[in-house]
C-alpha positions in Angstrom: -10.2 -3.4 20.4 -7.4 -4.0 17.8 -4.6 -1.8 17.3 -3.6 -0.2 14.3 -0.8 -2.4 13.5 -3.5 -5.2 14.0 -5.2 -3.7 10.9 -5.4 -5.8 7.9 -2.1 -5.5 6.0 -3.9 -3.3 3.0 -4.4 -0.5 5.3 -0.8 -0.7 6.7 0.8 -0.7 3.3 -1.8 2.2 2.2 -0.4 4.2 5.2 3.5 3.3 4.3 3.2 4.1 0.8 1.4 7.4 1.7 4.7 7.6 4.4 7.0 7.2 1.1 4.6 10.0 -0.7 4.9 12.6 1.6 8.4 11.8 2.0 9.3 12.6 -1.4 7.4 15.9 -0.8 9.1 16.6 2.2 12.7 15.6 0.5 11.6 18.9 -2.6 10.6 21.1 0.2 11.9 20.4 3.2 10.2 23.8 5.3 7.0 22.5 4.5 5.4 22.2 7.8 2.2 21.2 6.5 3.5 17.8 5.0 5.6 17.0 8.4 2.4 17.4 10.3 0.2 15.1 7.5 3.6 12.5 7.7 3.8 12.7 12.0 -0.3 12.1 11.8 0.5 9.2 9.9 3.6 7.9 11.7 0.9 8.1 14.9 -1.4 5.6 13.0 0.9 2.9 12.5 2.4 3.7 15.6 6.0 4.9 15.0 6.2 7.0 18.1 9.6 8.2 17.5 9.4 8.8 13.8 6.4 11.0 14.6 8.8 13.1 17.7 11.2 13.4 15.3 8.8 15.2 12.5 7.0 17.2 15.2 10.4 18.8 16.2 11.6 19.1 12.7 8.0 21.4 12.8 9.3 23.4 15.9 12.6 24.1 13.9 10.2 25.8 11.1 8.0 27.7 13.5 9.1 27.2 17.8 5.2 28.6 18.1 3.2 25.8 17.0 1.1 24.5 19.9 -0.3 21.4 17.7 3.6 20.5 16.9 4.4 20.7 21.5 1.3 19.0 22.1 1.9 16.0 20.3 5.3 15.6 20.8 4.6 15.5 25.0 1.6 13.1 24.3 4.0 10.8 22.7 6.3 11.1 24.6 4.3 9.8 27.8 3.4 7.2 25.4 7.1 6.2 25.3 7.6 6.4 29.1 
């Protein structure tokens, strides 16, 4: 099975120009955890492990409660060990 940065290079440039999208959105509103979450989910398909931690716990600075936000920052982070 491939991995996602084995995709053809359309899809990754798709994904990084949806990464500079949602950056500009998170640069006019940067509370919004809504857009962190849709950037980490993206970060996690082209495999940028630590850019999606850092996201995720930019997310737990907005709201310490959000279980989806903990969860995937200790999933990634056995995928870093």
């Amino acid at each position: 099975m491939n991995s996602e940065k084995e995709k053809n290079p359309k899809e990754k440039v798709n994904l990084l120009n949806h990464v500079k999208n949602l950056t500009a959105e998170i640069d006019t509103n940067p509370a919004n955890a809504e857009i962190l979450h849709s950037r980490a989910a993206v970060y996690i398909k082209l495999q940028e492990w630590a850019k999606a931690i850092n996201d995720y716990q930019k997310i737990l600075e907005i709201d310490k409660n959000d279980k989806i936000a903990s969860g995937q920052i200790d999933m990634l982070t056995t995928i870093l060990r």
